[in-house]
VEXPA-733993 format. One line per 4 residues: number of its first residue (from 1); their letters; for each residue z, y, x of C-alpha. Coordinates in Angstrom, 1 decimal, always signed. Example, Ala and Ser with C-alpha at 12.3 -4.5 7.8 and 13.67 -1.06 7.14 Angstrom:
<pamars>
1) as) +7.8:-4.5:+12.3 | +7.1:-1.1:+13.7
</pamars>
This chain:
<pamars>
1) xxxx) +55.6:+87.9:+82.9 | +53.4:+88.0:+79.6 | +50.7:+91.1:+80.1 | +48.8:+93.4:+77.2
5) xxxx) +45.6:+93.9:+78.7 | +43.3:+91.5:+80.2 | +43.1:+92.5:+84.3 | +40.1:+91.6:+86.6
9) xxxx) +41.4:+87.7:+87.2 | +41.4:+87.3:+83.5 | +38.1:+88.8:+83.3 | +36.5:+87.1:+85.7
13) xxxx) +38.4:+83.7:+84.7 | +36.9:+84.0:+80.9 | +33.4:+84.7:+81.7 | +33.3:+81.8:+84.2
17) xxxx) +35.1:+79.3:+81.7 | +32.3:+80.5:+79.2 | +29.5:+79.6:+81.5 | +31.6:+76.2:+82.1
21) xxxx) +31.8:+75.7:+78.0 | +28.3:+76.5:+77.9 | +27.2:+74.3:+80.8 | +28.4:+71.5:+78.6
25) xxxx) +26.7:+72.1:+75.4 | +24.1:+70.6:+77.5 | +25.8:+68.2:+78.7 | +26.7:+66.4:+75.5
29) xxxx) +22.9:+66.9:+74.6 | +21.8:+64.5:+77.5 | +25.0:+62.4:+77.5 | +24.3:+61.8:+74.0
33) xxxx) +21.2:+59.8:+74.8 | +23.5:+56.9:+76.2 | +27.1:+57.1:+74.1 | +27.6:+58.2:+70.6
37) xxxx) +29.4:+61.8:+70.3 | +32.9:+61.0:+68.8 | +33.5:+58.2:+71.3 | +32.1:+60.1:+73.7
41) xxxx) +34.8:+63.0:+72.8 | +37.8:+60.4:+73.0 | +36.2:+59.0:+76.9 | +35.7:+62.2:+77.8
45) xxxx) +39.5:+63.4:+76.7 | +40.8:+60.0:+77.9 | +39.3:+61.4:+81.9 | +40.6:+64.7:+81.7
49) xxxx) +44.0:+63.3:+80.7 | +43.9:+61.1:+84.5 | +42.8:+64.1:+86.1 | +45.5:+66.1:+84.8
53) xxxx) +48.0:+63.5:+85.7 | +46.7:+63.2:+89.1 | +47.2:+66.9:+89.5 | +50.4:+66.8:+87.8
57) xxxx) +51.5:+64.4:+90.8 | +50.1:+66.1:+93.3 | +51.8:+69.7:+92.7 | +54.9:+67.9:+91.2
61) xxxx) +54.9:+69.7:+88.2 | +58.1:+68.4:+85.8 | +57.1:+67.5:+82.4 | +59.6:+65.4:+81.1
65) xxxx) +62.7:+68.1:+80.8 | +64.3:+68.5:+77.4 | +62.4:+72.0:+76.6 | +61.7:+71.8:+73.1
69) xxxx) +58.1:+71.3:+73.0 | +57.7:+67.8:+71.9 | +57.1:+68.5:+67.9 | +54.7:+71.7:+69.3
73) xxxx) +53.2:+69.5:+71.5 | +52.3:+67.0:+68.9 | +51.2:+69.6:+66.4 | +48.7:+70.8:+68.6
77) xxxx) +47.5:+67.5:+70.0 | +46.3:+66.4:+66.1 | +45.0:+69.9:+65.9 | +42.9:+69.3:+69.0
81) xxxx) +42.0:+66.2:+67.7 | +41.1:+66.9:+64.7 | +39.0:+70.2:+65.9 | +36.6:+67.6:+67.8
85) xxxx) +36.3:+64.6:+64.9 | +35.2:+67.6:+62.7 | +32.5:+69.0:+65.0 | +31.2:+66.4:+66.0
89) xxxx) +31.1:+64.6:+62.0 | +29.8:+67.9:+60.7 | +26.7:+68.2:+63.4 | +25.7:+64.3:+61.1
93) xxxx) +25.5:+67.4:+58.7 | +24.5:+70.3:+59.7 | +22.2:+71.7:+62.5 | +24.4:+72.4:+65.9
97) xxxx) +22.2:+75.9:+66.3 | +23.8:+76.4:+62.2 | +27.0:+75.0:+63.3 | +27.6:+77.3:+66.3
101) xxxx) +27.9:+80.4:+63.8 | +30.4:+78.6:+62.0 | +32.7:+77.5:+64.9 | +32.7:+81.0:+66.4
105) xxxx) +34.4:+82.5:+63.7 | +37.7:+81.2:+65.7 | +38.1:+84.4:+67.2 | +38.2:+85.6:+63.7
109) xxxx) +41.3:+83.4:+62.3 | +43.2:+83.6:+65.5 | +43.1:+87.7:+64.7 | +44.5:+87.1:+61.2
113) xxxx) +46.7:+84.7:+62.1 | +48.5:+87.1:+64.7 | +49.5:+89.6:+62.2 | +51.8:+86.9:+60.9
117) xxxx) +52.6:+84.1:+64.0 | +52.1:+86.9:+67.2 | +53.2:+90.4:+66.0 | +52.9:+92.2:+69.3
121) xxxx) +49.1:+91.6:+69.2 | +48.2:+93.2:+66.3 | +44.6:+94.1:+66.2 | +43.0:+97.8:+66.4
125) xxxx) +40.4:+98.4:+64.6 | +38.3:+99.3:+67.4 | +39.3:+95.8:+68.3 | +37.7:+94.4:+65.0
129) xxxx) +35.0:+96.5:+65.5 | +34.4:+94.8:+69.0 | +34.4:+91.3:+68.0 | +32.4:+92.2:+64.8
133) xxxx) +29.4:+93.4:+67.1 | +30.1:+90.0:+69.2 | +29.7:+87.9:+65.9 | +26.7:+90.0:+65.0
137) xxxx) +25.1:+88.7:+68.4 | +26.0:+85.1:+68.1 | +24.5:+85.7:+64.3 | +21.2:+87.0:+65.7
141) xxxx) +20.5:+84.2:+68.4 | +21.3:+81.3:+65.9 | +20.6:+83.2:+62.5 | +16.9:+82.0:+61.9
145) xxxx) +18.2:+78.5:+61.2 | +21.2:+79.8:+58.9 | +19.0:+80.2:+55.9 | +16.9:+77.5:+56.5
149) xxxx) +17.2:+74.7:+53.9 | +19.0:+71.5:+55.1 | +20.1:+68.7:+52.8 | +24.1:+68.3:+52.4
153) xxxx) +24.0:+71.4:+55.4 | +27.2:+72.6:+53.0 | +29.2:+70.1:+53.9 | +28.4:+70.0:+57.7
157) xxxx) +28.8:+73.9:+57.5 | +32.4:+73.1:+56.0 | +33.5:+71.0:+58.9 | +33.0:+73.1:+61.5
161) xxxx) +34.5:+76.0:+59.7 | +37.3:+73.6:+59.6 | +36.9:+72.7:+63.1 | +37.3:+76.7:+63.9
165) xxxx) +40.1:+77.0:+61.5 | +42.0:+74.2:+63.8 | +40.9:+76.1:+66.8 | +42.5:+79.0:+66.1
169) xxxx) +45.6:+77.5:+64.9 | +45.8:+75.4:+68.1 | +45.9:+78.5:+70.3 | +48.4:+80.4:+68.0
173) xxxx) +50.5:+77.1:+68.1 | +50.7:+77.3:+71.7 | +51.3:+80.7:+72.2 | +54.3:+81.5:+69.6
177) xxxx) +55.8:+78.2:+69.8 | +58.2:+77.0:+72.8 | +55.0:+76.2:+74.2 | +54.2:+79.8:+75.2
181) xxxx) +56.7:+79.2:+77.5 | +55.6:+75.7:+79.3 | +53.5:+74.9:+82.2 | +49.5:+74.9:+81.5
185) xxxx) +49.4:+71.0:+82.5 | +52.2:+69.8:+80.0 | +50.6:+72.0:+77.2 | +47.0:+70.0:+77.8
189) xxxx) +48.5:+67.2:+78.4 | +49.7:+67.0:+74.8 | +46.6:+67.3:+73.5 | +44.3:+65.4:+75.6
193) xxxx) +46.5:+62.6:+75.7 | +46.8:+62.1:+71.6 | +43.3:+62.8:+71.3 | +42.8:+59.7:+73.9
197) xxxx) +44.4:+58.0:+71.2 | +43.4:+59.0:+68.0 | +39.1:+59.5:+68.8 | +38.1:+56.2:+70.0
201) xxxx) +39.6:+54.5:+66.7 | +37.8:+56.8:+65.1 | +35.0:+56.1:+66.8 | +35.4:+52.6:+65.9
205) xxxx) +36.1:+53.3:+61.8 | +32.9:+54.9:+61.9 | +31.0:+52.0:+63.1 | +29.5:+54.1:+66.1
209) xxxx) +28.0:+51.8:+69.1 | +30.1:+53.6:+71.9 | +28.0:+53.2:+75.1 | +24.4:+52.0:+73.9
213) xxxx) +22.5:+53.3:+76.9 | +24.5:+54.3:+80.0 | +22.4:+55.4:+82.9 | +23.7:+57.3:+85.9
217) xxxx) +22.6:+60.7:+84.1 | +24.7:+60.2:+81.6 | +27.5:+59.2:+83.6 | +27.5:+62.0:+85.6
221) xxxx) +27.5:+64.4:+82.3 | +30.2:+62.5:+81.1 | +32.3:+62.9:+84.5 | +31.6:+66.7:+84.4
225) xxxx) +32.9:+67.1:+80.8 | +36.1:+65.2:+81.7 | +37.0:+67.0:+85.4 | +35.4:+70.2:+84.9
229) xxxx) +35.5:+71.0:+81.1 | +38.4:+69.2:+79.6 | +40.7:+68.9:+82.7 | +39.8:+72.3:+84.8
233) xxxx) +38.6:+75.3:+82.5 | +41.3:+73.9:+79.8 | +43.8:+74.4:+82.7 | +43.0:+77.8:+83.4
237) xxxx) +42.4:+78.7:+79.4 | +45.6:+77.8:+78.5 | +47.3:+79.3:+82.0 | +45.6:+82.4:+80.4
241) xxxx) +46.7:+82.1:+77.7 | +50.4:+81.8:+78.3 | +50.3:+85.3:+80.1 | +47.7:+87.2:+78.5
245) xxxx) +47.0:+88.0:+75.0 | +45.5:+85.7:+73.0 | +43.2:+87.9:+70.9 | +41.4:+89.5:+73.9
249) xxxx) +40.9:+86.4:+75.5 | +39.3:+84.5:+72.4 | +37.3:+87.4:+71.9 | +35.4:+86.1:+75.2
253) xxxx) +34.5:+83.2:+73.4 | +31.9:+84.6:+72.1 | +30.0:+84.7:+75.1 | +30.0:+80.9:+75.2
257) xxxx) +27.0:+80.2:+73.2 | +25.2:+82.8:+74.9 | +26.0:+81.1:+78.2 | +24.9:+77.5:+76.5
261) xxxx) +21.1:+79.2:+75.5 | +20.9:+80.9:+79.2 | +21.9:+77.0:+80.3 | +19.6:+75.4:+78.0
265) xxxx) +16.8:+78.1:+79.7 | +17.4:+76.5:+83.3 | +18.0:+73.1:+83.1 | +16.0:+72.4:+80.2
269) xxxx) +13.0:+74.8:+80.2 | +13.4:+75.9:+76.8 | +11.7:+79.5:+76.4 | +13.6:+83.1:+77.4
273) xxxx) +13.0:+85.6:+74.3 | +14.0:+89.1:+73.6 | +16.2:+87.7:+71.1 | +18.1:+86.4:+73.5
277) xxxx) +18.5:+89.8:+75.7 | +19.3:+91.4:+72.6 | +22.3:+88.6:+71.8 | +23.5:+89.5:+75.2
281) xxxx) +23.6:+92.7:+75.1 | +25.5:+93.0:+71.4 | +28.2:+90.4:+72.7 | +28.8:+92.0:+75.8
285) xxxx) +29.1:+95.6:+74.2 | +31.4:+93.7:+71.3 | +33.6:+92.1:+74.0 | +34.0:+95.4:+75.9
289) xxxx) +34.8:+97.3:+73.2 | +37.3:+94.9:+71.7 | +39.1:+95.0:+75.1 | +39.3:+98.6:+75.9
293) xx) +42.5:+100.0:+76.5 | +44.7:+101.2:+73.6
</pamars>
């Protein structure tokens, strides 16, 4: 049964898929030293899809019953798509410390766009307030290189905007469309499996090398992006968000850059700051507000 408030499971759930999300920032830092990022995207969604079918087999879940979800299914699966080929083409543009302000105003659109597609999740506006404070410490962590110049920044600045845009749609898609109502593993499935299909041609029209320098390093990030990221943490995301409400959890996305800078900090010896306290402590006071209790 669908619940309003987010309970300890979902709590604990969302910070944990954050740290995962965030784990992999780096991960497509050092796999990109050995395949080039979109066709790295389309491997990486082409794994997760044989993980989730290996699963799917071994719990027996039923996929192919007439529920209405095909043309849902395929909506979202370009949207997902298309959500990668634009981050990953706008970062030829645009810093990924600029773009990371950009793509986390998802949390943003999927607000607006409940008033219309999920009317029993209209925001408070304590709830705006919340996620407001959140932005304000992704803002401060990244904002030094937001008014930096960069040639042709615009357009990279654009695409991930876009990339947000889809995002949100993507996870509004699922959760008022017959979708809402399907298992976590067929709902993936749709989207990992057409974006399988449609990246690595992609790839290809862009004249990108694929793998240029495979080493077991990069390997090894690439297998974690596909079983952990893109086959695990979606699982449980979109588990979550079939029973809990879809503007408290995105709200917790906010924590994922956060998590990505704290990751950066251990594995690759980049320098602690105050700023960095100080982003913490503005997105976790946002994300508690936003999710206190009516």
């Amino acid at each position: 049964m669908p619940k309003h408030e987010l309970d300890r499971l979902a709590i604990g759930l969302m910070v944990l898929f954050c740290f995962i999300w965030g784990l992999q920032q780096v991960a497509i830092k050092v796999a990109n030293a050995g395949i080039s990022p979109v066709w790295q995207a389309g491997m990486r969604s082409l794994g997760a899809t044989g993980t989730i079918l290996l699963w799917v087999l071994l719990r027996r879940v039923r996929l192919f019953e007439r529920d209405g979800t095909l043309w849902p299914g395929l909506l979202v699966g370009v949207l997902f798509s298309g959500e990668f080929a634009l981050i990953f083409l706008g970062l030829d543009y645009t810093p990924a410390s600029r773009g990371v302000i950009f793509l986390y105003t998802a949390p943003f659109f999927v607000a607006l766009g409940a008033r219309w597609f999920l009317p029993g999740e209209k925001m408070r506006q304590a709830q705006w307030g919340g996620m407001a404070l959140a932005f304000v410490g992704v803002v401060l962590l990244f904002g030094e290189h937001l008014w930096q110049p960069a040639d042709r920044a615009w357009i990279g600045d654009l695409m991930i905007l876009g990339a947000a845009l889809l995002w949100a749609a993507t996870t509004l898609a699922v959760k008022a469309s017959a979708l809402g109502r399907s298992s976590a593993e067929k709902i993936l499935l749709y989207q990992l499996a057409l974006s399988a299909l449609l990246l690595p041609p992609l790839s290809l029209a862009m004249g990108e090398p694929g793998f240029f320098a495979p080493t077991p390093l990069v390997w090894a990030n690439l297998f974690f992006q596909a079983v952990i990221v893109a086959g695990a943490s979606y699982l449980g995301w979109f588990w979550l968000v079939r029973h809990y409400p879809a503007t408290r959890l995105s709200s917790f996305s906010f924590l994922t850059p956060v998590m990505g800078v704290l990751a950066s900090i251990l594995l690759l010896d980049e320098p602690l700051t105050p700023t960095i306290f100080a982003a913490l402590i503005l997105v976790g006071a946002g994300i508690w507000i936003a999710n206190r209790p009516a």
